[in-house]
N, C-alpha and C positions, 0 to 999 in steps of 0.2 A: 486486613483480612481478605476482601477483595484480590488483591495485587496476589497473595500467596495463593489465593484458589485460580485466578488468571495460570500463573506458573507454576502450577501444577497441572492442569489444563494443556499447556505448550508439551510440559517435559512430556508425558503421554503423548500425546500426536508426536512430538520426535522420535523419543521410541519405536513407535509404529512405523513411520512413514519413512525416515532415513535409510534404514536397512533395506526398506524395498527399492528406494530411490538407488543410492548404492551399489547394489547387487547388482543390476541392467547395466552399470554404467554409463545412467543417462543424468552429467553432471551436469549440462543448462537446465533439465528439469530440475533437479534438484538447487540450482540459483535462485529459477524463477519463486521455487517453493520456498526459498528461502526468505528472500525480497519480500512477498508479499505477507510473509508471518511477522515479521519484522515492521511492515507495513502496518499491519493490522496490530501489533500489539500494541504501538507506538499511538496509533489511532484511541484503542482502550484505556492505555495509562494519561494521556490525554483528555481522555473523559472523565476517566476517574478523579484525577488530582484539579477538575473545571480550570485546565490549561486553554488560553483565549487560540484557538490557530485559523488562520485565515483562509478563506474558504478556496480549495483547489480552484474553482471555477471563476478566481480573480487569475488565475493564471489562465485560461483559457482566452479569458474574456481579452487579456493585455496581447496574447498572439494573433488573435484574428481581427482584433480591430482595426490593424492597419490593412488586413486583407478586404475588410467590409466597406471599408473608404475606399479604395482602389474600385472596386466593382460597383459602387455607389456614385463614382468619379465618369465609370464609363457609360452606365447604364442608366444612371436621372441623369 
C-alpha cells in the first residue's frame, strides 16, 4: 500500500517536472533529476521492504583512509 502511494507520489512529480525539464532543453538537468529520484526511491523501497544496505560512509571512510595514513606518515 506504501510502495503504490510512493509511485504515485513519483508519477506526479514526473508529470510536473519533465515537461519543464524538457522544454529548456536542459538534458544534464534532467539526468541529474533523474539519478537522484531513482536514488532516492531505491533508498525508500529499501526502507520499506527493511532491506540491510551498507552505510555510504563505509565507502568514504575506504577512500581516505589511505589518504589519512599518508598525512599521518608525514606529519607524526
Amino acid at each position: 500500500m506504501v510502495l503504490l502511494l510512493l509511485l504515485a507520489t513519483v508519477s506526479a512529480c514526473v508529470i510536473i517536472d519533465v515537461p519543464l525539464l524538457t522544454r529548456g532543453s536542459r538534458r544534464r538537468d534532467l539526468l541529474v533529476w533523474g539519478l537522484f529520484w531513482i536514488t532516492g526511491i531505491g533508498a525508500v523501497v529499501c526502507s520499506l521492504y527493511k532491506i540491510n544496505v551498507p552505510s555510504p560512509l563505509l565507502l568514504v571512510m575506504m577512500v581516505y583512509k589511505p589518504v589519512n595514513n599518508l598525512f599521518t606518515s608525514w606529519f607524526y
